[in-house]
MIKOL-577291 format. One record per residue (C-alpha): residue in three letters; x, y, z. Coordinates in steps of 0.25 Angstrom, whole numbers, plus 2048, in hexadecimal, padded with zeros to 3 digits. Example, Ala and Ser with C-alpha at 12.3 -4.5 7.8 and 13.67 -1.06 7.14 Angstrom:
BEGIN
ALA,831,7EE,81F
SER,837,7FC,81D
***
This chain:
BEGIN
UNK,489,EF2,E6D
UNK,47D,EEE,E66
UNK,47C,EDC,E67
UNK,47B,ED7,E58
UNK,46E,ED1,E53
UNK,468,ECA,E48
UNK,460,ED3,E3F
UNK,452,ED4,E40
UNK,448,ED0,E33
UNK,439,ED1,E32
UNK,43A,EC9,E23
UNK,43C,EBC,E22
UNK,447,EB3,E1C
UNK,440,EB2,E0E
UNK,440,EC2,E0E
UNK,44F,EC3,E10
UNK,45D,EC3,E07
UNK,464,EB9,E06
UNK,45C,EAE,E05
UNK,454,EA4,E10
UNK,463,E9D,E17
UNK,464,EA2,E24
UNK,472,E9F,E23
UNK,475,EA4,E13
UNK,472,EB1,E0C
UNK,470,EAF,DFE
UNK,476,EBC,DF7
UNK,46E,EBA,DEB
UNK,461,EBB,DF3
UNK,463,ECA,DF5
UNK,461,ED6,DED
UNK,46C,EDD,DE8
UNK,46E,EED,DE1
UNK,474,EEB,DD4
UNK,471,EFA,DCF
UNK,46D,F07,DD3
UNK,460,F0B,DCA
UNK,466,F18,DC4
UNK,471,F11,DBF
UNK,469,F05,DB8
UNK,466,F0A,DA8
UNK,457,F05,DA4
UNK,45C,F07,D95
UNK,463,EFA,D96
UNK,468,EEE,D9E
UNK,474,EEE,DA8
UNK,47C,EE1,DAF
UNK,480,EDE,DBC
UNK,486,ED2,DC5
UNK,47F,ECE,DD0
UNK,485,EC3,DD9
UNK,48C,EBE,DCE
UNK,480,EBF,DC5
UNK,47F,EC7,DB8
UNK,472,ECF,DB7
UNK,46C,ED8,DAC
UNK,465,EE5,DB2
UNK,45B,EEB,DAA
UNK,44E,EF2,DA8
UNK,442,EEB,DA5
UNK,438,EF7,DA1
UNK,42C,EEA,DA0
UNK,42F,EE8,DAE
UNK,432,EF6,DB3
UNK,43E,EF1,DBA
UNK,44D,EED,DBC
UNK,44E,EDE,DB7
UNK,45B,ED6,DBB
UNK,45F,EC9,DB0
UNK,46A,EC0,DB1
UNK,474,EC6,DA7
UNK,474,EB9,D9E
UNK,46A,EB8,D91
UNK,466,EA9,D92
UNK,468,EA8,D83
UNK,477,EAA,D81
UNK,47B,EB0,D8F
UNK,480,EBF,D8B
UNK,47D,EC8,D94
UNK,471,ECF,D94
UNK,477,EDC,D99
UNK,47D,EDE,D8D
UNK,470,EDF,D86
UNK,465,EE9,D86
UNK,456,EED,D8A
UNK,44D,EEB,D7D
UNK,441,EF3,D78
UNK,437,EEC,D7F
UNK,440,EED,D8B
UNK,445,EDE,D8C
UNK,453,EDA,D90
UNK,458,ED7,D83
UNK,466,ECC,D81
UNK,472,ED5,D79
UNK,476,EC7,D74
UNK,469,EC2,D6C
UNK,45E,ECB,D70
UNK,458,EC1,D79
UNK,44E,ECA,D84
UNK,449,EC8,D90
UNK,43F,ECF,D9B
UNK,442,ED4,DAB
UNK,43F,EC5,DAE
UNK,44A,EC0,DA7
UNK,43F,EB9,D9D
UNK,443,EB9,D8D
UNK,43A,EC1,D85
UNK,43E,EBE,D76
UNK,44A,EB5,D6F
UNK,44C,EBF,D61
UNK,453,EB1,D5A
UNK,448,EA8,D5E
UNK,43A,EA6,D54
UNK,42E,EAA,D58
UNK,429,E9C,D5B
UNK,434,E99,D65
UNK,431,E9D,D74
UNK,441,E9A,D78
UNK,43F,EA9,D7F
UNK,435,EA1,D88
UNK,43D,E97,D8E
UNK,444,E98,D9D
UNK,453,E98,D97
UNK,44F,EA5,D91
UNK,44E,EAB,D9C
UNK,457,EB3,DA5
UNK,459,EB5,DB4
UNK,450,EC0,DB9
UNK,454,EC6,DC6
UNK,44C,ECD,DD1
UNK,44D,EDE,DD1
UNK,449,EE9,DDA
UNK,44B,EF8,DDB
UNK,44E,F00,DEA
UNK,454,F0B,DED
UNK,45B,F0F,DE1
UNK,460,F01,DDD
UNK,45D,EF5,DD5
UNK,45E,EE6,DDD
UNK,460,ED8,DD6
UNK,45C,ECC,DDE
UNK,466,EC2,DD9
UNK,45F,EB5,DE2
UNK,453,EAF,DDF
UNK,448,EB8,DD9
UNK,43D,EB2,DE1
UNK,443,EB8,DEF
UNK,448,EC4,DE8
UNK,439,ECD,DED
UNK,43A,EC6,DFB
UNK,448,ECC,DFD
UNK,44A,EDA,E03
UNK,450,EE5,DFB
UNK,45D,EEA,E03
UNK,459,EF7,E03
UNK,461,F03,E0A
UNK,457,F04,E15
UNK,45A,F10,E1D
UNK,456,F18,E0D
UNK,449,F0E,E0E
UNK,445,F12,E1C
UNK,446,F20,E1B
UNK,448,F24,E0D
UNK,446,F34,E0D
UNK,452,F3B,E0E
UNK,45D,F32,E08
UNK,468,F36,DFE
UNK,46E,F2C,DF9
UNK,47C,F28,DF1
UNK,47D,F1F,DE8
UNK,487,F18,DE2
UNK,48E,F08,DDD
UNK,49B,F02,DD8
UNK,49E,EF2,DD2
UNK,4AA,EF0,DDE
UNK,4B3,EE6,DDC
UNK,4B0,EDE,DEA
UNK,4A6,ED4,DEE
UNK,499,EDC,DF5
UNK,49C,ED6,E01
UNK,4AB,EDD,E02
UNK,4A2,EEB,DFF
UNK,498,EE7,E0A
UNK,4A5,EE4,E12
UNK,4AC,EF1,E0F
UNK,4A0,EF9,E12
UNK,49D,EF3,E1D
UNK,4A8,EF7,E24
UNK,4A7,F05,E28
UNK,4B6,F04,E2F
UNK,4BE,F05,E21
UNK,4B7,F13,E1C
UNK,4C2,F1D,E24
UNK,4CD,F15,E1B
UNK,4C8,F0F,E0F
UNK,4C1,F1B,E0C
UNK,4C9,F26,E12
UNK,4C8,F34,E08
UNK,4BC,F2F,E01
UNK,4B1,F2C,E0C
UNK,4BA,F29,E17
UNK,4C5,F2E,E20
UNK,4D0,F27,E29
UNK,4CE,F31,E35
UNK,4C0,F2A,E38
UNK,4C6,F1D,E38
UNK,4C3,F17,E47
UNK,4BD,F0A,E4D
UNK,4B1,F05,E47
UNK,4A8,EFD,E51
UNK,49D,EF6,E48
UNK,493,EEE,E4C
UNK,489,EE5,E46
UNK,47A,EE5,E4E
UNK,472,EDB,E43
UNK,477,ED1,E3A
UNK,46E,EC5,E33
UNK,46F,EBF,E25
UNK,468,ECC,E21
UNK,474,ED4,E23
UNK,479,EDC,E30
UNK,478,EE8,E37
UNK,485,EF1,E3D
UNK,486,EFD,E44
UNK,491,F07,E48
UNK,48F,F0E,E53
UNK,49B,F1A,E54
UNK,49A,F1B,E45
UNK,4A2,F21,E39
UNK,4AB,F2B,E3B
UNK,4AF,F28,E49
UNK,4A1,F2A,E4C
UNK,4A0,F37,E48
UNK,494,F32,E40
UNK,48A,F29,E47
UNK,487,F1B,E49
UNK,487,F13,E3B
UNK,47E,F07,E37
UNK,482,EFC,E2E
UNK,477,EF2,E29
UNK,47C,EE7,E1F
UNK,471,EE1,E18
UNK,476,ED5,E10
UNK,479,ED2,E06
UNK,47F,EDF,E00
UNK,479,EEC,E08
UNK,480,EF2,E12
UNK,47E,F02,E17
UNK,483,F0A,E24
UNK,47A,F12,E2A
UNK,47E,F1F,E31
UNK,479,F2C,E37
UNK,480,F38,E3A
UNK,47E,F48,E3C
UNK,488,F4C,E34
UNK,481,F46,E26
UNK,475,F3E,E2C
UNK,471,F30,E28
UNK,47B,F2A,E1E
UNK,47B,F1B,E18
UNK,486,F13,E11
UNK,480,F08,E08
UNK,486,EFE,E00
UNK,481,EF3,DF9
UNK,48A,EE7,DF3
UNK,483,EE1,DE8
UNK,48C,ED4,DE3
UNK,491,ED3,DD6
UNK,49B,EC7,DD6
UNK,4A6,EC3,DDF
UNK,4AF,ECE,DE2
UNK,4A4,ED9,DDB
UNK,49A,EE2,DE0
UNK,491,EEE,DDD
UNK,490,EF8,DE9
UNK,484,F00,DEA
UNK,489,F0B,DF3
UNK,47D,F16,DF8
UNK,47F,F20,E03
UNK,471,F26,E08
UNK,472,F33,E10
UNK,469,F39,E18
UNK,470,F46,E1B
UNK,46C,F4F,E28
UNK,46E,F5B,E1E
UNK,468,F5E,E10
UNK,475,F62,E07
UNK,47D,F56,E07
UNK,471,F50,E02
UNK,470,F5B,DF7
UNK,47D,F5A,DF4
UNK,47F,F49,DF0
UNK,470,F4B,DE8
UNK,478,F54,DDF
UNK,483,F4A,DDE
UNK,485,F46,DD2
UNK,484,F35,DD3
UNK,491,F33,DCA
UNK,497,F3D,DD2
UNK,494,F36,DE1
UNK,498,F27,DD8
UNK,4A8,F2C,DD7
UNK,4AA,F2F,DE5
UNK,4A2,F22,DEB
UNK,4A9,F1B,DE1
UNK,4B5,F20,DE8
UNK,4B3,F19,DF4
UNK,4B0,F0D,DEE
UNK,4BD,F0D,DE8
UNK,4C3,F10,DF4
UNK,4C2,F02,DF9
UNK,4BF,EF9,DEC
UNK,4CD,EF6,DE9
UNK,4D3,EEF,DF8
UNK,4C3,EEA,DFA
UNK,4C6,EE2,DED
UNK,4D2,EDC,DF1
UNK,4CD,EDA,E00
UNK,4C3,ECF,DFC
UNK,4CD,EC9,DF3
UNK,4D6,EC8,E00
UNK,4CA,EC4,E08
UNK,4C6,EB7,DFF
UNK,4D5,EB3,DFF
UNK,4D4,EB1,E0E
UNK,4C6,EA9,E0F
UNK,4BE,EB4,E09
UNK,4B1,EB9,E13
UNK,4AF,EAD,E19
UNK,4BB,EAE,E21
UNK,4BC,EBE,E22
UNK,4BD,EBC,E31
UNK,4CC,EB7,E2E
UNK,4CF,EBD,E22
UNK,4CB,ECB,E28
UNK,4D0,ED1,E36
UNK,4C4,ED9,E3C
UNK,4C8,EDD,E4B
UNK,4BD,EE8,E4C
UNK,4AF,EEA,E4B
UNK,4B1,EF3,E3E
UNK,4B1,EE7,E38
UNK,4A5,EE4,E3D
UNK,49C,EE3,E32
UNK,4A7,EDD,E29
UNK,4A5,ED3,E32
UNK,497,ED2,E32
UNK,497,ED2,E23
UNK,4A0,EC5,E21
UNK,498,EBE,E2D
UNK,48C,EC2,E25
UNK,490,EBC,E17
UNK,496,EAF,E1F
UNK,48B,EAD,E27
UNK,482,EAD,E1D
UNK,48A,EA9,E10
UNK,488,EB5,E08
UNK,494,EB7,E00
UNK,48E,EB7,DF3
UNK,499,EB3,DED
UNK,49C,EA8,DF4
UNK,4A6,E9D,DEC
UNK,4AC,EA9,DE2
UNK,4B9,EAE,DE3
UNK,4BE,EBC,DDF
UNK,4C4,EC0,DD2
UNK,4D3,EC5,DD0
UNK,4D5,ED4,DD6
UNK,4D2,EE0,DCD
UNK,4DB,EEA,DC8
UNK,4DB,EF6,DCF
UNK,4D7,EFD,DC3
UNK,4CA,EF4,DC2
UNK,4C8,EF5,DD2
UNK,4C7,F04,DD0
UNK,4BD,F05,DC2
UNK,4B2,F0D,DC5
UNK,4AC,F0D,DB6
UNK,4A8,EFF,DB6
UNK,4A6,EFD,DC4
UNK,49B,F0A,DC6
UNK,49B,F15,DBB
UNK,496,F0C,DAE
UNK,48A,F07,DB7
UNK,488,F16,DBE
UNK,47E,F1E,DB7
UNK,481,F29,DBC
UNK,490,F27,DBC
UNK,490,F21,DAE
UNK,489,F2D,DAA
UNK,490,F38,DB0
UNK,49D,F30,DAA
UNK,499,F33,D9B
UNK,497,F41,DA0
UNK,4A3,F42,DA3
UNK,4A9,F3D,D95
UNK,4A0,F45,D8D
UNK,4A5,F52,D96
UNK,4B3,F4E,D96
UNK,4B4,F4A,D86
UNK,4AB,F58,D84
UNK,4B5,F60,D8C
UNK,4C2,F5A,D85
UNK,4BC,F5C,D78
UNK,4B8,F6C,D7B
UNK,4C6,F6E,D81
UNK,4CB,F67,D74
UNK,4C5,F72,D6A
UNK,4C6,F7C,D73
UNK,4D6,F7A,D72
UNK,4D5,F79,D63
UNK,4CB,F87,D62
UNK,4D3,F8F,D6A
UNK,4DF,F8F,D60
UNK,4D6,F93,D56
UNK,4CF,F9E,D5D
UNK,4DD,FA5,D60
UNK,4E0,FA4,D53
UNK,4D2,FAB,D4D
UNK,4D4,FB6,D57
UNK,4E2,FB9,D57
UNK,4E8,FBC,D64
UNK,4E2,FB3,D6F
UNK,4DB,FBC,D7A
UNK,4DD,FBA,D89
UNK,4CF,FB2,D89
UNK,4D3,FAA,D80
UNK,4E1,FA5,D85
UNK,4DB,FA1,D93
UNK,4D0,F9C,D8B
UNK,4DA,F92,D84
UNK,4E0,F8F,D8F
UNK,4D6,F8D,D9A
UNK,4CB,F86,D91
UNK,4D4,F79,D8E
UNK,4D8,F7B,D9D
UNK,4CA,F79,DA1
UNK,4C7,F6E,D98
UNK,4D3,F67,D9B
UNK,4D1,F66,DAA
UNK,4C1,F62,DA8
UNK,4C5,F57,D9E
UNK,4CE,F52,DA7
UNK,4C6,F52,DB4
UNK,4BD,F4C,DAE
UNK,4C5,F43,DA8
UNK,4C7,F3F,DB7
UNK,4BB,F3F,DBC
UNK,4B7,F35,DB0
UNK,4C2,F2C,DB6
UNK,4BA,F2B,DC4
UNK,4B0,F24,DBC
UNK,4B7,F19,DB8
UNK,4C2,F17,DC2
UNK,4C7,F19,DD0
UNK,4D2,F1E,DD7
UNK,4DD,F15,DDA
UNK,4E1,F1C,DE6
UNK,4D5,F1B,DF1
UNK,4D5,F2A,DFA
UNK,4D9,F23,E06
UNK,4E6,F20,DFF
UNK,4EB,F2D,DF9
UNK,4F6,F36,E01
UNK,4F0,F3F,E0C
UNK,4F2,F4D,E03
UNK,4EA,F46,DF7
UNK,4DD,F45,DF7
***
């Protein structure tokens, strides 16, 4: 059994997250993934919350780069968001024009004369902050700007240490649940066999799950299971947490060579988060690599956000249940963990306690959601997917297309029996399969439209044993 040690740093406290208290870490002093790049449009601005913080993301073509504003124009506080990129590709106000450049200075007042310089003042100005591009993602540093630079990047660093060979897929979600109830979930490789049984999971694998934790500090921790997934049918798996809101297992087998589960928990409010999901293969063969390349991204999107769904609506209620007993601060009560596949649950709570890094501190959740809203999938992930939003439309243009073809084809077919007098044998199985045909596509993909905008009600795990 390996002994549990401190982690190791060469940098020192000023190049850390979390700020310089050896006994606090600050969850604004961190970097954070609001976006993946592809799904960010240059053409105009798009909003987030960050830590309870509205931001405006936008493309400054002066700078070349991402910009991050505080989503408040200082003149009448409407949000910025809501207005657009101008001409000379300025941030410009929806509410009076006001504009304003990446650093959040204000570059003209239209209603003020010439002679005034009300534009230059500080109270014009809005908040500017910190933004970096890695590995496909777009990070906001929500502390202060001045320690944004000396603050590593969390990066996925297995990709960064040996980056031939990778495929990776991508995918992200608004959840319903604090971060740390995602980091929790995730954490825990014990639930996958139940929870996610018929999706990614399966019940026969369930078995005892012997985690244990090697390294912690404020930094995070890391974990490693030694008989691995599967019953062990897999190989060892490495678990590295590095605080505040990326975690990834690491694990290499035979059958399908090195694979990692990545999650990042960007905060949004109390009780919301964004899930960054990536899953990086490094296969032993060449054709499953072949084949997720041609995988359309929409396609991959409805079948991870299936998993997702698979937990979201008892992990909503679960930290609801948690806060009424004393919330995470007295999880070794509230919860009952008699094995070590708790470990890392364990190790989680310990860490935010330790270090006082809820970031949400003094705020209390908000009444449960509806089931309905638990399971909205437009809101939540398609309007803000490119490649989902886009594939969506598609699918409306085909689906309005095929019912309007199979419309006049009904209408025609009267018409042409009649010119040619008695319908031949063609045309009678031509009346009849042709609305056929169009009947069933408009209705599949009447369906598939559905997947993009909600989930199933009943999770896999759940249906009878000859459904499916």
């Amino acid at each position: 059994m390996l002994a549990e040690k401190r982690i190791e740093t060469t940098q020192t406290d000023q190049f850390l997250a979390g700020g310089n208290d050896p006994a606090r870490f600050d969850c604004k002093e961190a970097w954070y993934p609001v976006f993946y790049i592809e799904d960010l449009d240059k053409s105009k601005p798009s909003k987030f919350t960050l830590l309870g913080q509205d931001l405006v993301i936008w493309w400054d073509k002066q700078g070349n780069s991402w910009r991050a504003l505080a989503d408040q124009c200082p003149h009448r506080l409407a949000p910025l968001s809501e207005g657009r990129i101008a001409e000379d590709g300025l941030l410009e106000c929806p509410y009076h024009g006001w504009a304003f450049t990446g650093e959040g200075k204000c570059d003209r007042i239209p209603q003020q004369q010439a002679e005034n310089k009300a534009h230059a003042s500080q109270r014009a100005c809005v908040a500017s902050f910190p933004t970096v591009t890695r590995q496909g993602l777009l990070f906001i540093y929500p502390g202060e700007p001045e320690n944004a630079f000396n603050v590593k990047v969390p990066i996925i660093e297995p990709i960064e240490e040996s980056p031939d060979g990778w495929i990776c897929l991508n995918t992200f979600r608004d959840l319903p649940y604090d971060a740390l109830t995602l980091l929790e979930n995730v954490l825990d490789a014990s639930h996958v066999p139940f929870t996610h049984h018929r999706s990614v999971g399966n019940r026969t694998n369930a078995a005892p799950v012997e985690l244990e934790v090697v390294a912690s500090d404020k930094q995070g921790f890391k974990g490693i299971w030694e008989e691995g997934p599967r019953k062990g049918t897999l190989g060892k798996q490495f678990t590295t947490f590095i605080a505040p809101a990326l975690m990834w297992h690491d694990l290499t087998s035979k059958q399908f060579g090195r694979t990692l589960t990545v999650v990042y928990a960007t905060p949004i409010r109390k009780g919301e988060c964004r899930i960054f999901a990536r899953f990086p293969f490094k296969f032993s063969s060449k054709l499953p690599g072949l084949f997720l390349k041609l995988t359309p991204r929409w396609y991959s999107h409805l079948g991870q956000n299936n998993v997702l769904e698979d937990d979201q609506i008892f992990l909503h209620y679960q930290e609801r249940y948690l806060a009424a007993k004393g919330g995470g601060a007295n999880f070794a009560k509230a919860f009952y963990l008699p094995t070590r596949a708790d470990t890392f649950v364990t190790a989680l709570r310990k860490w935010v306690n330790e270090y006082q890094a809820d970031p949400f501190p003094e705020e209390t959740f908000s009444p449960p959601l509806s089931t309905e809203v638990l399971l909205d999938r437009y809101h939540s992930h398609t309007i803000k997917c490119a490649s989902c939003s886009q594939a969506l439309r598609n699918i409306k243009r085909i689906r309005w297309g095929i019912g309007v073809s199979g419309a006049i084809a009904l209408t025609m077919l009267p018409l042409f029996n009649s010119a040619f007098g008695q319908p031949t044998m063609l045309v009678t199985i031509a009346s009849v399969i042709i609305p056929l045909i169009a009947g069933s596509a408009w209705l599949w993909l009447g369906h598939l439209e559905g997947r993009f905008e909600r989930g199933r009600e009943v999770p896999p795990r759940n249906l009878p044993d000859n459904q499916k």
